[in-house]
N, C-alpha and C positions, 0 to 999 in steps of 0.2 A: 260570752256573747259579744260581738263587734261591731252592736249598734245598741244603742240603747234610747229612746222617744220619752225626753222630760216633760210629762206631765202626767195628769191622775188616771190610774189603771194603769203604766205600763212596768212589765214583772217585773220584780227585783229591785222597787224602790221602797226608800223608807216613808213614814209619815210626813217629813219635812218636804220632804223631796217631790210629795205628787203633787203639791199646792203651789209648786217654783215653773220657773221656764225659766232660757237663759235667751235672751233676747240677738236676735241678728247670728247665732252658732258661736265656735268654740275657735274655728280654727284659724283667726287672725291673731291671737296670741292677746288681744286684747282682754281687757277687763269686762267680763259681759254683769249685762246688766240684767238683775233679777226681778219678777214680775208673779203676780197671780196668774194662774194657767189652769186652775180645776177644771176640766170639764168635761161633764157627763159626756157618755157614748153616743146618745144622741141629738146632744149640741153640735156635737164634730159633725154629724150624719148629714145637719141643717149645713154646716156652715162649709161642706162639699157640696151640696146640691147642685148649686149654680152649676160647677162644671160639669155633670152628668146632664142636665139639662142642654147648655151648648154642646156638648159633642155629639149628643145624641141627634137634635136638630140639626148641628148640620149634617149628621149620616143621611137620614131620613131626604133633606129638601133635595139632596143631590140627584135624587132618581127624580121626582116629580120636576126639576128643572132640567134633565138630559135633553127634553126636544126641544126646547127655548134657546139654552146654551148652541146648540146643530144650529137653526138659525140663525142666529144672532151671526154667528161667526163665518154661515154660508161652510161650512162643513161636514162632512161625511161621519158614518156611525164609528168605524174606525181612528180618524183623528180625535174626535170628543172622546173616544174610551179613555182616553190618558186622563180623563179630568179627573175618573173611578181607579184605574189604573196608577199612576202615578202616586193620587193618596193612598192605597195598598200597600205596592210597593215600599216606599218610602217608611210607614206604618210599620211592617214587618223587620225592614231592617235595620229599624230603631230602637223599637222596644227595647230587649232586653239589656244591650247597653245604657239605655236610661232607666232599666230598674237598677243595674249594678250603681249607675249616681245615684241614683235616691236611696240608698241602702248607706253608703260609702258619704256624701254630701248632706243628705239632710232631706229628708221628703218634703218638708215643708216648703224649702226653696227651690225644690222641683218644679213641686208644685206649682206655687206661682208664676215660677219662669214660663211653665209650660201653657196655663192659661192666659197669661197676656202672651205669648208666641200665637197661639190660637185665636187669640183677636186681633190680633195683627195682620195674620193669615186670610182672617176673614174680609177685614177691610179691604185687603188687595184684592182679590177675589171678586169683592163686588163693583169694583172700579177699572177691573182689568181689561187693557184696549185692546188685547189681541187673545188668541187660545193660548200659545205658547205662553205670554202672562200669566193668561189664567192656570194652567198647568203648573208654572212656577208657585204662582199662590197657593196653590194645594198642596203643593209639598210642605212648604212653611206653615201650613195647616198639621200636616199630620206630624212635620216635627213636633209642634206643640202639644200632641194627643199622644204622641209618645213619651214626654217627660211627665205630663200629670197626670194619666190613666195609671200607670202602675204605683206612683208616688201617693196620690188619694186612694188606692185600694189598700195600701201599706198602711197609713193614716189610720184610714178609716175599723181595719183590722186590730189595728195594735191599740185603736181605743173599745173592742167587745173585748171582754172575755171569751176565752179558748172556744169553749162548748156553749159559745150565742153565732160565732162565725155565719153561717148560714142563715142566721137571721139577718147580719150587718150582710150582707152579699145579698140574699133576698129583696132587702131594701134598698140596695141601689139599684137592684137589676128592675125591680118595681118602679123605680125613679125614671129611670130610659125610660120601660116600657111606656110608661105617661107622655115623653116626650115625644117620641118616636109618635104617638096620636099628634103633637104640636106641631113636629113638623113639613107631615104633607098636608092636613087641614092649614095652617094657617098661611103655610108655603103656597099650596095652592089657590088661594083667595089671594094673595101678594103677588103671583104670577097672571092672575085674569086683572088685576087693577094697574099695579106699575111696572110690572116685569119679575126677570128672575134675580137679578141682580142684588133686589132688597132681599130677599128670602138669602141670601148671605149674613146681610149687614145685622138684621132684627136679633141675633144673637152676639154682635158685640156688646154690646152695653149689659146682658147676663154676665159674658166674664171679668167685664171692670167692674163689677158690682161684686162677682165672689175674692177677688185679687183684694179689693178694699176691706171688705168684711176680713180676708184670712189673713190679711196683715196687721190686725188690727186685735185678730181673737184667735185665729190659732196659734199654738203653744210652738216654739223652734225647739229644735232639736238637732245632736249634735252626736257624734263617732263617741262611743264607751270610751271610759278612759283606758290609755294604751294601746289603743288601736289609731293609726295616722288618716286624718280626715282627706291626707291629699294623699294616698297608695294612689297611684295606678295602676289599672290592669293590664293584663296583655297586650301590647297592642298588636302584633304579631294576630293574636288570637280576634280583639276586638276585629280587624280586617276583614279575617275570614269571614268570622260570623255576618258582617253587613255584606261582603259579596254574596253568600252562601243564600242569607235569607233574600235579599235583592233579584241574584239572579232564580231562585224557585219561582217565586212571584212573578216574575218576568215572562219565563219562559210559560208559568199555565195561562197568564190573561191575556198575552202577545198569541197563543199558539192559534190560534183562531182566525189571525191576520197573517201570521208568518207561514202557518201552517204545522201541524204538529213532527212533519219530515225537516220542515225547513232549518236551513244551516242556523239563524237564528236559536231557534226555538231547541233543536239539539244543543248548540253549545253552551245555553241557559241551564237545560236540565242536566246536563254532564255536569258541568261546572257547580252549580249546588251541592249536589252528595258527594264531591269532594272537598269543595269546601269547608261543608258542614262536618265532615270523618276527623277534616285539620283541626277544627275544632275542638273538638270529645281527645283528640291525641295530645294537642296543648295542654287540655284543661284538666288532666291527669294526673293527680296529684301536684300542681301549682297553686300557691298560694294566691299569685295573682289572677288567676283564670278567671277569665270573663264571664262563663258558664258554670255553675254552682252542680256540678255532676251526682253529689250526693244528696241533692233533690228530688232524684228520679228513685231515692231509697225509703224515702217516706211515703209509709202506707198510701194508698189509695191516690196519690200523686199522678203517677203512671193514667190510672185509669181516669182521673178527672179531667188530665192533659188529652185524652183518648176521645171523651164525651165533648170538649169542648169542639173540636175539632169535625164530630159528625154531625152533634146536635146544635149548639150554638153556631157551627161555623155555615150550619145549613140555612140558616135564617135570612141570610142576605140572598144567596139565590131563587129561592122561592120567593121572600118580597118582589125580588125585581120580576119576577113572570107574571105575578097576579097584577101588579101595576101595567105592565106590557099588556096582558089581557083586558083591563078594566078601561085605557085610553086608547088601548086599537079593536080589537073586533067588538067591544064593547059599547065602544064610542062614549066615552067620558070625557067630558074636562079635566082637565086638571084638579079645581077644586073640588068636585064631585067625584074622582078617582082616589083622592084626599082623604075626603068623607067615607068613602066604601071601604079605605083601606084600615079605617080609625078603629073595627071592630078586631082588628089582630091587638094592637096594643091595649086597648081599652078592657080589653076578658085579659092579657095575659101579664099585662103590670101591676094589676092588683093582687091578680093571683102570687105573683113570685114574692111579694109581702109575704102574704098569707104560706107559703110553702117552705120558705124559709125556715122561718118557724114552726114551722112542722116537722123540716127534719133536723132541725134541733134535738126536737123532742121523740120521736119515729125512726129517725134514722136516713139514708138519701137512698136506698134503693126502693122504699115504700112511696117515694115521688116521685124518682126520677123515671123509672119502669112505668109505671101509668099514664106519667106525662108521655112518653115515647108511644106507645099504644095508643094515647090518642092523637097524636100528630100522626103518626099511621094510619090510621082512621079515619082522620079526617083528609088527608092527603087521597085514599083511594076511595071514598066517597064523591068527592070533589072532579078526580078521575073520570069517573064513571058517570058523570050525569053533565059537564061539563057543554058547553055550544057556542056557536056563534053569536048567538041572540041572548040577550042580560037577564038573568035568574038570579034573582035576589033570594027566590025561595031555595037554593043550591047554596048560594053564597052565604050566606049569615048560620045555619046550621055545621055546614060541614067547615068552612073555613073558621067558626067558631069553635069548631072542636079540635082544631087542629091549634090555635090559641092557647084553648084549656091547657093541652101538652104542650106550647112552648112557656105557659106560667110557672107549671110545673116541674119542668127540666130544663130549663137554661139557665137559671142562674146558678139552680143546685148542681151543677156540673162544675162551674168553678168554685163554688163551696168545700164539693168533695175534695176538689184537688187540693184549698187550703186551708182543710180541716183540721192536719196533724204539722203544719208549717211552721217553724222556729219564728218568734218574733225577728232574730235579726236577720231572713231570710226573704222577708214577707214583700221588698220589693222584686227582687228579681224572679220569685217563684211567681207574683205577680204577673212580672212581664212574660214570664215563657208559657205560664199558663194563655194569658190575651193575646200571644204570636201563635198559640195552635188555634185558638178560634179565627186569629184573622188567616190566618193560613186557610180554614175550613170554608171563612167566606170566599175568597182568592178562587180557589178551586171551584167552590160551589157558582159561583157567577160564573166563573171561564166556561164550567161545564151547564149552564144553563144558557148561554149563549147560543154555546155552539148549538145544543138542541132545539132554541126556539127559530133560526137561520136557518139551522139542516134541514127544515120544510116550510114549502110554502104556505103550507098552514097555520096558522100562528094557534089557533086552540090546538091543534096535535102538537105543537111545542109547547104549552102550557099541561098539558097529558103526560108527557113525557118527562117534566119537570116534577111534578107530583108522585111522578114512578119514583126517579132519583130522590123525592126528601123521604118516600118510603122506605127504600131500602137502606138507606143512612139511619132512618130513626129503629128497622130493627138491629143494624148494626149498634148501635146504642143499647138499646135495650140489653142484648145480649153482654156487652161492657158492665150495666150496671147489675148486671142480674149477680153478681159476686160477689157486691159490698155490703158491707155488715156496720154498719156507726150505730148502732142502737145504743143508747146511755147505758144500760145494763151490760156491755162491754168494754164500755170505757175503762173499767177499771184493772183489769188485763190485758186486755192491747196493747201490747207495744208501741211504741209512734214510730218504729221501724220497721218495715216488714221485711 
C-alpha cells in the first residue's frame, strides 16, 4: 500500500499505532512529533463539515447572484458566463492532479491548503472591481475546491469502514444538500438587503473556522513507509491531462458563444480527445502516471464514474432552468426564487442520509433505480403541466419527486464507484470520480443553455430542459440496473471485475 492515514480505523495498523498521529507529516526528515489522534468516524465527519458547507454555498449563491453580478458590471449574458464557466473549467482540470497530491502529500495538508485557498478565493470575489477580477477570483476559488474536495472525501472514506462507505458518502452528499437550501435562501435575502457581493464573503469565516478546528483535531498523515512522499508524476502526462480536461470544458460551455462550428469550439473538442488518448498512452504501465488506469478495473468503478456523469452531473443544469423559470416568467425575487427552490435540497439532503444507509445495507441498485424513476417522473410531470403563470400546486409535488430521486441517486452514484476502492487509492479515485460529475454539470448547463435561448420562450426551454434530465435519468437507470452490492455477496465478489 503507498499511502497509509495515521490514525484510529485506518487498515493495517496495530493497537499502538491507531491512538498516534505524527504531527506536521514525515517528509522533512525531521523528528515528528507524537500526539493522540483516535477519532471515531464521525468526529472526522463533523470536523469536515465546514468545508462541504462552504463549497456547497458558494455553488448554490452563484446562480441566485448571475443578474446582480450582469449589472453591476454593465455586462452581457455571455461575458458573466466566465464567472460559471471559468470555475468549471479550472475545476475540471484540476481535480485529479490534486487527488494524485493528496494521496502522494498527505490529505490533511490538502486539505487545508485547499480550504483557506477557497477563502481566499472568496474574499477576492467579493471585493472584485472589475469582471475580469472577478473571473480571476473564481478560479482561485475553484483551485481551492480542487485540493480539498477529493482530499476530505479521502479522509472522510478512510475513516468508515469498507462496507459503511455509502453511509460516509450519503452523509456528506446529505450535508450539501442542506447547504445548497443555505445558499439561495440566505443568498437571497443578502442580495435584496446589501448586494451580491456579501453572499460571497458570509462563507469565509465557515472555512477559517474548519482550517482552525482540522489543525487542531485532525490526525496528519504521511506516504507508507518506502514509498517517497516527494515522487513526482508525469509531468509530460500531468500537462496533458489539464489541457485535455481544460480544453473539453471549454469548448462545451464556450460552444454556445463560439458556436458549435466555430474554429474555437472545434479546436477545443479536437484537442481534448487527443489529449486525453496522451494520457491513458502515458499512464500505461508507468509508475509515475498521473492517471491510476487500474481503477477503471474495480468492480462497479466504470459504472459509478457512468452515473455520476448523467445523474449527479444533471443537477446543476436543471437547477439553473428552474431558477431561470422561477425569476423570469415567473416573476420572483431573488429571495423568494430562494425560498421555492429550498424544496429540492430540503426532500433530497435528508434523504441521501437516509439512502446511504440503505444501500449499505440493500445494496445501490435498490436506490439508485428508484431514485432515477422518480426524477423521471418528476421531470415529465413537471413537463407537462408546466406555464407562464406560477403553480405552486405543479411545483411542490412534482419538483418534489423529482428531489426524492436526486436523495436517492446522487450521492449513491459515487458510493457505488467507491465501494470496492483500495485505501491508498481513495484520493484520486476521488477526484476522477468528481471530474465525471463535474464534467456532467459542464455539459448539462452548456446544454441547457443552449435550449432555454434556442426559444423565445423561456417556459418551452424550461420543457425542454426537463426532456433532457429525463432522458439522462433513464440512461442511468439502465447503468444501474446491473449492479449487485448486496452484503450477501460481498463474500464472493471479487473487488476486481
Amino acid at each position: 500500500m503507498p499511502y497509509k492515514q495515521v490514525s484510529g480505523g485506518a487498515a493495517g495498523l496495530g493497537p499502538d499505532e491507531t491512538a498516534r498521529m505524527v504531527k506536521g507529516g514525515s517528509e522533512s526528515g525531521l523528528e515528528a512529533e507524537v500526539v493522540d489522534a483516535t477519532l471515531s468516524p464521525w468526529r472526522t465527519y463533523a470536523l469536515l463539515a465546514g468545508s462541504v458547507v462552504a463549497a456547497s454555498m458558494n455553488y448554490s449563491v452563484t446562480f441566485v447572484s448571475f443578474g446582480e453580478i450582469e449589472r453591476t458590471f454593465d455586462a452581457g449574458p455571455a461575458a458573466t458566463s466566465w464567472v460559471l464557466n471559468a470555475f468549471a473549467i479550472t475545476l475540471c482540470a484540476l481535480l485529479i492532479p490534486c487527488g494524485w497530491l493528496s494521496d502522494r502529500f498527505g490529505r490533511r495538508r490538502m486539505f487545508l491548503s485547499g480550504v483557506t485557498l477557497l477563502a481566499v478565493g472568496s474574499v477576492l470575489v467579493a471585493v472584485s472591481p472589475t469582471l475580469p477580477f472577478l473571473v480571476a477570483a473564481r478560479v482561485v476559488q475553484a483551485a481551492g475546491l480542487a485540493l480539498e474536495g477529493p482530499a476530505a472525501m479521502a479522509i472522510l472514506l478512510n475513516a468508515f469502514p469498507a462496507d459503511r462507505r455509502s453511509t460516509a458518502v450519503g452523509a456528506f452528499g446529505g450535508l450539501g444538500g442542506i447547504s445548497l437550501v443555505l445558499g439561495p435562501v440566505i443568498g437571497g435575502l443578502v442580495i435584496d438587503a446589501v448586494g451580491w457581493r456579501w453572499t460571497f464573503g458570509f462563507n469565509t469565516p465557515i472555512a477559517l473556522i474548519t482550517v482552525l478546528l482540522g489543525l487542531r483535531f485532525l490526525p496528519a498523515d504521511r506516504p507508507a513507509s518506502g514509498v517517497s512522499g516527494r515522487s513526482r508524476p508525469d509531468l509530460i502526462g500531468v500537462l496533458l491531462l489539464v489541457a485535455g480536461s481544460a480544453a473539453l470544458a471549454t469548448g462545451v460551455v464556450q460552444a454556445e458563444s463560439w458556436g458549435w462550428t466555430g474554429p474555437g469550439t472545434l479546436a477545443a473538442l479536437i484537442l481534448a480527445p487527443a489529449a486525453m488518448l496522451g494520457v491513458v498512452l502515458r499512464s500505461s504501465g508507468r509508475a509515475d502516471a498521473i492517471l491510476d488506469l487500474s481503477l477503471y478495473r474495480i468492480r462497479y468503478y466504470p459504472r459509478g464514474n457512468a452515473l455520476a456523469f448523467l445523474i449527479a452531473g444533471n443537477f446543476a443544469g436543471t437547477y439553473l432552468a428552474l431558477i431561470t423559470l422561477l425569476v423570469g416568467p415567473w416573476g420572483m425575487s431573488p429571495s423568494t426564487a430562494g425560498l421555492t427552490l429550498a424544496i429540492v435540497p430540503l426532500i433530497g439532503g435528508p434523504m441521501s442520509f437516509v439512502s446511504g444507509r440503505l444501500a449499505d445495507r440493500f445494496g445501490h441498485r435498490r436506490l439508485i433505480v428508484p431514485g432515477g424513476l422518480c426524477m423521471v417522473t418528476g421531470a415529465l410531470w413537471f413537463r407537462s403541466g408546466v406555464e407562464e403563470t406560477t403553480d405552486l400546486s405543479l411545483w411542490f409535488p412534482a419538483v418534489g419527486l423529482y428531489a426524492l430521486g436526486i436523495g436517492l441517486a446522487h450521492a449513491n452514484s459515487a458510493s457505488l464507484a467507491m465501494r470496492y476502492v483500495p485505501d491508498a487509492s481513495l484520493g484520486q479515485a476521488g477526484a476522477t470520480n468528481r471530474i465525471m460529475s463535474e464534467f456532467g454539470s459542464v455539459v448539462s448547463v452548456a446544454v441547457a443553455v443552449a435550449l432555454l435561448i434556442g426559444t423565445d420562450d423561456p417556459v418551452q426551454g424550461a420543457r425542454r430542459v426537463m426532456l433532457m434530465l429525463a432522458v439522462a435519468g433513464v440512461a442511468g437507470i439502465v447503468v444501474a440496473s446491473g449492479v449487485d452490492t448486496r452484503p450477501r455477496r460481498r463474500a464472493v465478489d471479487s473487488d476486481v471485475s
